[in-house]
Chimera marker file (.cmm) of the C-alpha trace (Angstrom):
<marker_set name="trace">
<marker id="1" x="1.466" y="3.803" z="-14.557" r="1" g="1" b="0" radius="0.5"/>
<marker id="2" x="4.192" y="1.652" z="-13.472" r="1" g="1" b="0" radius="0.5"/>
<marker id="3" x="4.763" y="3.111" z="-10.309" r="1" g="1" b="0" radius="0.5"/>
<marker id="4" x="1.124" y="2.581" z="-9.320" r="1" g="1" b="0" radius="0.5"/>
<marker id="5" x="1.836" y="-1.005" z="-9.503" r="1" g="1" b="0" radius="0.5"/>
<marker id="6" x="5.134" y="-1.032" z="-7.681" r="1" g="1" b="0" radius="0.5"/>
<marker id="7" x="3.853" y="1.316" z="-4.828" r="1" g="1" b="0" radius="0.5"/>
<marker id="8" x="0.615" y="-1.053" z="-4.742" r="1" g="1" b="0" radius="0.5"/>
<marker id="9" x="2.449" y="-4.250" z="-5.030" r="1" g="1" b="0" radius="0.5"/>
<marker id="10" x="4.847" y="-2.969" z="-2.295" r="1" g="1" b="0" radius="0.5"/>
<marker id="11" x="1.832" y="-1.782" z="0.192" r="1" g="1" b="0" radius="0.5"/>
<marker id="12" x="0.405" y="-5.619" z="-0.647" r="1" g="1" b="0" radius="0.5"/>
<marker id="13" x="3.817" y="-6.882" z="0.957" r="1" g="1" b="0" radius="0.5"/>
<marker id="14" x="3.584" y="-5.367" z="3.732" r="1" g="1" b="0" radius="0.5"/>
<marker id="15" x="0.285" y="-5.947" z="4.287" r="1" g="1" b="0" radius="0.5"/>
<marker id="16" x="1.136" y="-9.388" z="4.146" r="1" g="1" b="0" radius="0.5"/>
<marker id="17" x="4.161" y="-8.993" z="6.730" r="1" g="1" b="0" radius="0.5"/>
<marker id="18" x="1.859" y="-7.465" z="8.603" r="1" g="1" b="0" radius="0.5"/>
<marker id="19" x="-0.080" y="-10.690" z="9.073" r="1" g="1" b="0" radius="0.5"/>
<marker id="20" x="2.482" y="-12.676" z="9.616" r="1" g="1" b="0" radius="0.5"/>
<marker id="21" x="3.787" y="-10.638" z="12.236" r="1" g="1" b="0" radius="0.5"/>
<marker id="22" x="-0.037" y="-10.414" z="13.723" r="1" g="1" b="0" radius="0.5"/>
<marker id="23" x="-0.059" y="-14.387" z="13.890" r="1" g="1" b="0" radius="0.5"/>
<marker id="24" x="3.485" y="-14.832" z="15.455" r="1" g="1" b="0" radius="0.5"/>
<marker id="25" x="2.387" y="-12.428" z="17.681" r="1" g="1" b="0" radius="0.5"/>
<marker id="26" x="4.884" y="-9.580" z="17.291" r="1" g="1" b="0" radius="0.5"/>
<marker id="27" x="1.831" y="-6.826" z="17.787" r="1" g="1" b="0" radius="0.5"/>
<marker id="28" x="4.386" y="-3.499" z="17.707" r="1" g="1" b="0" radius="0.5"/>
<marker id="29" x="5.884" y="-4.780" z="14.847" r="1" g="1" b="0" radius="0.5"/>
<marker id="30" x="2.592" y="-5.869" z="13.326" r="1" g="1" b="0" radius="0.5"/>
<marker id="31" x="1.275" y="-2.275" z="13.840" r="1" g="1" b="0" radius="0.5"/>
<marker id="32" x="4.507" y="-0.394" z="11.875" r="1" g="1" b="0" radius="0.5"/>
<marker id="33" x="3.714" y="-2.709" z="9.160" r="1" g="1" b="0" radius="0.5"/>
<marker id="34" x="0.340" y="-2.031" z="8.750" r="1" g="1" b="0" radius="0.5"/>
<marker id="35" x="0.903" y="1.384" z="8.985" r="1" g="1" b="0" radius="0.5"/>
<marker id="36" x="3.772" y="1.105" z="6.043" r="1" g="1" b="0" radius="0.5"/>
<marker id="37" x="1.258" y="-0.194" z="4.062" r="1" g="1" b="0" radius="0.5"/>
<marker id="38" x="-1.573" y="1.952" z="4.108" r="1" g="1" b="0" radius="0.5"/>
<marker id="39" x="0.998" y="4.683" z="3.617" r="1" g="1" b="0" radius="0.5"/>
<marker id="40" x="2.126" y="2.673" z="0.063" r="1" g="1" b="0" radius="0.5"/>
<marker id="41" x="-1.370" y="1.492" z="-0.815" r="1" g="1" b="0" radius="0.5"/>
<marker id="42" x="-3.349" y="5.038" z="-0.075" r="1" g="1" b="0" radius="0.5"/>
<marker id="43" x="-0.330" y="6.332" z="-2.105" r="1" g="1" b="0" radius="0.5"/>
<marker id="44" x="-1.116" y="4.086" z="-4.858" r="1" g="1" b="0" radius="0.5"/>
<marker id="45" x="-4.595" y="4.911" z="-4.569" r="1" g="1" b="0" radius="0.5"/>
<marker id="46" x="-4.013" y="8.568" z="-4.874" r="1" g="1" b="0" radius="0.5"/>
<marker id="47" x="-2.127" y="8.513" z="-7.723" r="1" g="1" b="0" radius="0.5"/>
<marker id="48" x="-4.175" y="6.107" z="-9.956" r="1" g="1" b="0" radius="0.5"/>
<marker id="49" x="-7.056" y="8.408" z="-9.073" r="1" g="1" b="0" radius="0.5"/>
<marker id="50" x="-5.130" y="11.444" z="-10.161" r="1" g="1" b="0" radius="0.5"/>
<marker id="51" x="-3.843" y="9.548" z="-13.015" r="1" g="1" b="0" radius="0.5"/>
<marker id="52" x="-7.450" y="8.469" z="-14.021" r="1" g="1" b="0" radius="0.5"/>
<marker id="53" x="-8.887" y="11.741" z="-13.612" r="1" g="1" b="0" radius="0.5"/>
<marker id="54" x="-6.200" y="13.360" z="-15.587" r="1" g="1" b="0" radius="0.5"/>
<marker id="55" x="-7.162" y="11.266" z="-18.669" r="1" g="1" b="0" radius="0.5"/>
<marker id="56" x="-10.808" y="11.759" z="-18.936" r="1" g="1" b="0" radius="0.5"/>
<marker id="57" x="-10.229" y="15.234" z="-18.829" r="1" g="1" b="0" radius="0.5"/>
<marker id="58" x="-8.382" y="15.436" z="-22.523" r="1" g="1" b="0" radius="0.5"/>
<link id1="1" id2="2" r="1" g="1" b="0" radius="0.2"/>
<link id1="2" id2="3" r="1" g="1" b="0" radius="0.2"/>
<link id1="3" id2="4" r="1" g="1" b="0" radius="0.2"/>
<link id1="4" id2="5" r="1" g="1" b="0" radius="0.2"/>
<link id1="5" id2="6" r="1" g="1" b="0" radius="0.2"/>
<link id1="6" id2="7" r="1" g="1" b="0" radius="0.2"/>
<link id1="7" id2="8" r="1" g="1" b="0" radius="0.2"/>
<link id1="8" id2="9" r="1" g="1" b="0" radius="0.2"/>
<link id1="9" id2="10" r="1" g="1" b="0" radius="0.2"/>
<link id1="10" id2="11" r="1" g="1" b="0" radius="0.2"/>
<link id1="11" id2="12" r="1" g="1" b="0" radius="0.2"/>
<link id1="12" id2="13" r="1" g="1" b="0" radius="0.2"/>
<link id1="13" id2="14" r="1" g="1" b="0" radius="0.2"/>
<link id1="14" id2="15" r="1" g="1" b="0" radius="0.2"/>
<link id1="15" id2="16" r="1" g="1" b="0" radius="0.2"/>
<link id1="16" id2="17" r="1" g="1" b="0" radius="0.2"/>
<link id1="17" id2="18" r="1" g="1" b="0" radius="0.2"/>
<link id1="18" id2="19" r="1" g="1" b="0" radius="0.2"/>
<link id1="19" id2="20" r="1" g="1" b="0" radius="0.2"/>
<link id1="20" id2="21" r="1" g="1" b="0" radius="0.2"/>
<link id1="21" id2="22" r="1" g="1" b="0" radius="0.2"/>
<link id1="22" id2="23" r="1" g="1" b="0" radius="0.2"/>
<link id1="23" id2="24" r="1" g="1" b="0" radius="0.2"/>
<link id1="24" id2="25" r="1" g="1" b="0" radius="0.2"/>
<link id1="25" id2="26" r="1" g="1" b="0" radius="0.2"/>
<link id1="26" id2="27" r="1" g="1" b="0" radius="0.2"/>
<link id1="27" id2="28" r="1" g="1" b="0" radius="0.2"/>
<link id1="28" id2="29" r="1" g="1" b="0" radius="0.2"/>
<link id1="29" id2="30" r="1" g="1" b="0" radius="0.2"/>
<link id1="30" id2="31" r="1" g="1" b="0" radius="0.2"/>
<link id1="31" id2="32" r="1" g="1" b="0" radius="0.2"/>
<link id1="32" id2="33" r="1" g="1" b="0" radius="0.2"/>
<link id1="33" id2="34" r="1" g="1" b="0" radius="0.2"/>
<link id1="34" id2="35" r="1" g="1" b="0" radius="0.2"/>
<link id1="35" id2="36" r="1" g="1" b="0" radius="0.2"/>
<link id1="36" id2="37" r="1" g="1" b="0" radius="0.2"/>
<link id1="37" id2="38" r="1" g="1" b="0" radius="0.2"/>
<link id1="38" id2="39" r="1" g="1" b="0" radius="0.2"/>
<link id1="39" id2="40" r="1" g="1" b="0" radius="0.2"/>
<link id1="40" id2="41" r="1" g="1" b="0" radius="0.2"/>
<link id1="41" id2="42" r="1" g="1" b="0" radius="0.2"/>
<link id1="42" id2="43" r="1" g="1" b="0" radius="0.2"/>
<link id1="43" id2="44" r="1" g="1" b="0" radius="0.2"/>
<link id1="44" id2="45" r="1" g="1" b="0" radius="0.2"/>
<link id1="45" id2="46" r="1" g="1" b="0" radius="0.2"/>
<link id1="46" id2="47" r="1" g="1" b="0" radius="0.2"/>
<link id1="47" id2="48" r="1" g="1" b="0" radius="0.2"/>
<link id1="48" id2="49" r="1" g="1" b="0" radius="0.2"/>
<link id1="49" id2="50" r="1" g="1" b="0" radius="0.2"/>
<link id1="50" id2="51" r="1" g="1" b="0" radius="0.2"/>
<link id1="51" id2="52" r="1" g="1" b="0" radius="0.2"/>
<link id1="52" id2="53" r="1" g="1" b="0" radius="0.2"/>
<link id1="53" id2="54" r="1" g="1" b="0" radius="0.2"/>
<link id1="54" id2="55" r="1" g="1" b="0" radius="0.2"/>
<link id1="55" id2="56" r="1" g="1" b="0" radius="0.2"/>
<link id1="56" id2="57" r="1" g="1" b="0" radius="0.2"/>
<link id1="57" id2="58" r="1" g="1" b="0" radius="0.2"/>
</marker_set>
């Protein structure tokens, strides 16, 4: 479970890099942030779903 949080608390980051890039007006690198974290938050997504749908099977 802990990696859920650290991939989710990492795709949060960047997120917020993102926006900070988006307001000093950096757009390209803006864009390769907010790709980085989808990648880390979809990623945490998956794998708490997985993780979730692993248990209520037992």
């Amino acid at each position: 479970m802990r990696h859920i949080y650290i991939r989710g608390s990492l795709g949060l980051i960047w997120l917020v890099v993102a926006i900070v890039c988006g307001v000093s007006g950096n757009f390209l690198m803006m864009g390769l942030y907010l790709v980085l974290a989808g990648v880390f938050l979809y990623s945490a997504y998956a794998a708490w779903k997985k993780e979730k749908d692993g248990k209520g099977r037992r």
